[in-house]
C-alpha positions, -999 to +999 in steps of 0.1 A: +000+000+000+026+024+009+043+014-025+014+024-041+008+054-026+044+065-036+040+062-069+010+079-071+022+112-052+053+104-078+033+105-108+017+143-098+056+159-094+061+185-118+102+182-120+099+214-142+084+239-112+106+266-111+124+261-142+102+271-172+099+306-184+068+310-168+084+309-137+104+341-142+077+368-143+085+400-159+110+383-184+115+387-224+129+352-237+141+362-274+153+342-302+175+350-330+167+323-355+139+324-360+133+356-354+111+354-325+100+365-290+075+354-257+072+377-228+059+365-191+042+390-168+030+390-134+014+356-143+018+329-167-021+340-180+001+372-190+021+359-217+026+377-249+041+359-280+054+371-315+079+355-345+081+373-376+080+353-408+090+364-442+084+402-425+053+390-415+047+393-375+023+365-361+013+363-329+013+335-308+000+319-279+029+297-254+015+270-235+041+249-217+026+213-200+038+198-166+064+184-187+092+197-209+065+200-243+059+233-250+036+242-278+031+271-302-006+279-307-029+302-326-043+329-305-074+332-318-085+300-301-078+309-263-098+324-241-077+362-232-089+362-200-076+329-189-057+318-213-071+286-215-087+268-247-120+279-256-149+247-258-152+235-291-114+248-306-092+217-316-060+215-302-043+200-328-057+220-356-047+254-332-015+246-332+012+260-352+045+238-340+055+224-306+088+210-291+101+196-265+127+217-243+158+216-219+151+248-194+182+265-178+175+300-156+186+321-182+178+300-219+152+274-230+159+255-258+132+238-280+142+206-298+130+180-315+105+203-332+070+189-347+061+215-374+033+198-391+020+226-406+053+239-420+047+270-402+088+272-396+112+263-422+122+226-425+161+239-415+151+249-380+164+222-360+165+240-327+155+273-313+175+288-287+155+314-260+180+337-243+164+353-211+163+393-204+144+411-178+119+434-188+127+467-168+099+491-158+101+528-163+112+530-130+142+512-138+137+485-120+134+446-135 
């Protein structure tokens, strides 16, 4: 019984708390290739997302699981207010690419991309998220 009952508390540890950009509020994780940007507010509701393609700017919507999968979605299928998916929006069709990622305190890297869609070009193996803090007017971070 006690077995059990470790493995189940186990199987509800997010190993990933504390690590994932959403975790550092008030943070601009930008990306060179492609060109491409997420901020994080006060909350992870408060995410803001952009990559520009062929001069084109597209928003986007970030939505990391309690894993290390992080997935690039269409905004017009969340709710603003909570950020959660609104009933009746596919997932699958909603999203534009996702990716699995190794989290460090001040990069996130996204590998082993799924790009169905072709949304990114087929050369993108790997996109590399270099962490700045967003400083008020106020100067402070």
């Amino acid at each position: 019984m006690l077995l059990l009952l470790c493995f189940a508390t186990a199987c509800y540890i997010d190993v990933y708390e504390g690590k994932r950009p959403i975790d550092y509020p008030n943070t601009r994780w930008v990306s060179e290739s492609p060109d491409m940007y997420f901020e994080v507010g006060d909350s992870w509701v408060d995410t803001y997302s952009q990559i520009v393609i062929n001069d084109e700017v597209i928003e986007l919507i970030i939505n990391f699981d309690p894993g290390a999968l992080v997935f690039f979605d269409d905004p017009s299928g969340f709710d603003p207010n909570t950020g959660l998916i609104m009933p009746g929006v596919n997932s699958k069709e909603n999203n534009f690419f996702s990716g699995l990622c190794r989290f460090r305190p001040d990069r996130m890297v996204v590998y082993s991309i799924r790009n169905d869609k072709g949304f990114l070009d087929d050369s993108i193996k790997e996109i590399v998220f270099i962490r700045e803090d967003i400083v008020s007017e106020e100067g402070e971070p």
